[in-house]
C-alpha positions in Angstrom: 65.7 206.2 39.5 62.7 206.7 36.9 61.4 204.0 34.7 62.3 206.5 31.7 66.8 206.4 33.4 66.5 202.9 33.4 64.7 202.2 30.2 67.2 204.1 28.5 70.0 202.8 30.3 69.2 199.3 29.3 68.1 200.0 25.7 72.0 201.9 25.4 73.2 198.5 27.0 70.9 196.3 24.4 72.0 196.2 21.2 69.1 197.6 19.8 68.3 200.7 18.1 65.4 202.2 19.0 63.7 201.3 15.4 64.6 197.8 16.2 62.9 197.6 19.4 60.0 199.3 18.4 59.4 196.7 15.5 60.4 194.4 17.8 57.8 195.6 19.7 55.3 196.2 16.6 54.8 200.2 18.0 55.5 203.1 16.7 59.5 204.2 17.1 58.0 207.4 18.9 56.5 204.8 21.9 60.1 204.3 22.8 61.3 208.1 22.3 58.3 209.2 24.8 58.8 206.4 27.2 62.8 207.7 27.2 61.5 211.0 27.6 59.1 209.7 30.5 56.2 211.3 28.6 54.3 208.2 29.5 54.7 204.5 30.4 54.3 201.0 28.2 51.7 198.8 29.6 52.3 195.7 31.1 52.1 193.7 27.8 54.4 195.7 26.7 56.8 196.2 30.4 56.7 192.2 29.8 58.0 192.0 26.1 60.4 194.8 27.1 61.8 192.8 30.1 62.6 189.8 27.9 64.3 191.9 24.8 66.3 194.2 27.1 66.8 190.9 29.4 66.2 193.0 32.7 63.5 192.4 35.2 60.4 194.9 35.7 61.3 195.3 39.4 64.8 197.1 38.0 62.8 199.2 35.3 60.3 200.2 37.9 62.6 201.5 40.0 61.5 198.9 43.2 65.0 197.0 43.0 68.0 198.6 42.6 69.9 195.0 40.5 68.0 193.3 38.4 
């Protein structure tokens, strides 16, 4: 799977709206609606602030581990 199925996957599975994760993430809500869209990745500040809110590893985002 894509980094944009599983980021949307997880974020559905969070809790958070994606307002609340993007001022989680102090970026603009349209970040997260791109990244969904897989219009572009976050960088790896951001892959490691993502990984702690949406409590799933980088390896499962990524797409190299199928659990996370």
């Amino acid at each position: 799977m894509k980094f944009s199925t599983r980021f949307a996957e997880a974020l559905n599975h969070s809790g958070f709206s994606q307002k609340e994760l993007a001022n989680a993430l102090n970026i603009a809500e349209s970040n997260i609606t791109n990244w969904k869209k897989g219009e572009n990745l976050p960088s790896v500040d951001l892959l490691y602030k993502l990984c702690i809110l949406l409590d799933e590893s980088s390896d499962y985002l990524l797409g190299l581990k199928d659990d996370n």
